[in-house]
C-alpha positions as CSV (number, residue, x, y, z in Angstrom):
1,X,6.9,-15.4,11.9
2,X,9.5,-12.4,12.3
3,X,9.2,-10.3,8.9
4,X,7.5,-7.7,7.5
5,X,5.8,-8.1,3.6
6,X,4.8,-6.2,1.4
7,X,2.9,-7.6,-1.3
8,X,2.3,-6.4,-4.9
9,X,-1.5,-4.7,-5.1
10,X,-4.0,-6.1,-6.8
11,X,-5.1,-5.8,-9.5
12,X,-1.8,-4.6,-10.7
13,X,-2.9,-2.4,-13.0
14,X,-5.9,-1.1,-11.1
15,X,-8.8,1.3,-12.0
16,X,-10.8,1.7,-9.7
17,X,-10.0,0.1,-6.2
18,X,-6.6,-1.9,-5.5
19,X,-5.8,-4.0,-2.9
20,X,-2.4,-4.2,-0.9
21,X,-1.8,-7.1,1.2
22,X,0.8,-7.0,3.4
23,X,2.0,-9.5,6.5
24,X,3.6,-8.6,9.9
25,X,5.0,-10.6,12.6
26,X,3.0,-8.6,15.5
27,X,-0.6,-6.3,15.9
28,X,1.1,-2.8,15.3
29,X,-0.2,0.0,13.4
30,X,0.2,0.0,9.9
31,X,0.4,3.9,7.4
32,X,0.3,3.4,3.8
33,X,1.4,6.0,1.7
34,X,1.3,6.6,-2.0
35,X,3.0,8.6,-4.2
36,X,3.0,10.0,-7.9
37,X,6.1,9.3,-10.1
38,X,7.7,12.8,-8.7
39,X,7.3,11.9,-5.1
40,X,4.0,13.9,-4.0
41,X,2.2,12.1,-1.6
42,X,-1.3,11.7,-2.8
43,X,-2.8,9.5,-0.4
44,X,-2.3,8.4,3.9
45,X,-4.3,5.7,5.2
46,X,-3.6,3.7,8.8
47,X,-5.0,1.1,10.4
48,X,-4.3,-1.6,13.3
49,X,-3.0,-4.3,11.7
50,X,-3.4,-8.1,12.8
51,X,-0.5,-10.4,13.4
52,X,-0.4,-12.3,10.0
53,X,-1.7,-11.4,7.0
54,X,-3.7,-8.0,6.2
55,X,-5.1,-6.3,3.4
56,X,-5.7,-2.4,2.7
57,X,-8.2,-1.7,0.5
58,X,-7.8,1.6,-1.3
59,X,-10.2,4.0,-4.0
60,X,-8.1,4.8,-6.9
61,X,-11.0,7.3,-8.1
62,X,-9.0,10.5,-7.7
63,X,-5.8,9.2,-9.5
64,X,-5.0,9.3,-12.9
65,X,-3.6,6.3,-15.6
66,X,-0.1,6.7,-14.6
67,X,3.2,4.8,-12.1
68,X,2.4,5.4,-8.8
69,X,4.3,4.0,-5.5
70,X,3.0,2.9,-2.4
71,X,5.0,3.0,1.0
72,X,3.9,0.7,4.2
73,X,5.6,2.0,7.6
74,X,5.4,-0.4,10.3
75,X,7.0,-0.4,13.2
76,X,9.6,2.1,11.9
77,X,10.5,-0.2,8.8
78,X,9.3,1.5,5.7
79,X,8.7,-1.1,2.3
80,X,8.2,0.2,-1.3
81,X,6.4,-0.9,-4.5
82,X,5.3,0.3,-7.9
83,X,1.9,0.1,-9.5
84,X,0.0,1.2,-12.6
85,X,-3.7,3.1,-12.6
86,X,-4.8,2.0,-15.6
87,X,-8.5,4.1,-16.6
């Protein structure tokens, strides 16, 4: 394996909690990011990711029904996707 994912969260929209799985080719550390529709970053998160598949699992209790994104960095490659918060 020699990519990067980044899969769609789940459930997509969330309430709640969401999980984001994503899949790298090496252990490295992975920072998740998200952001509110205007770009202000809302939420960091990191953790030492495993070579396959890996999952963050995140509390959506502070966030509001809306379109958020949600940036992975990993190994200085940087993958984007949209989600709805749905309360």
């Amino acid at each position: 394996m020699s990519f990067f994912v980044l899969e769609q969260n789940i459930p997509n929209p969330a309430a709640n909690r969401t999980k984001i799985p994503y899949r790298v080719p090496d252990a490295g550390k992975a920072v998740l990011k998200i952001y509110s529709s205007v770009g202000q970053l809302l939420y960091v998160g990191s953790q030492e990711a495993m070579t396959g598949d890996n999952i963050f699992e995140v509390p959506m209790l502070n966030l509001e029904s809306g379109i958020y994104f949600y940036t992975l960095t990993y190994k200085g490659t940087s993958l984007t996707k949209k989600m709805i918060i749905q309360k």
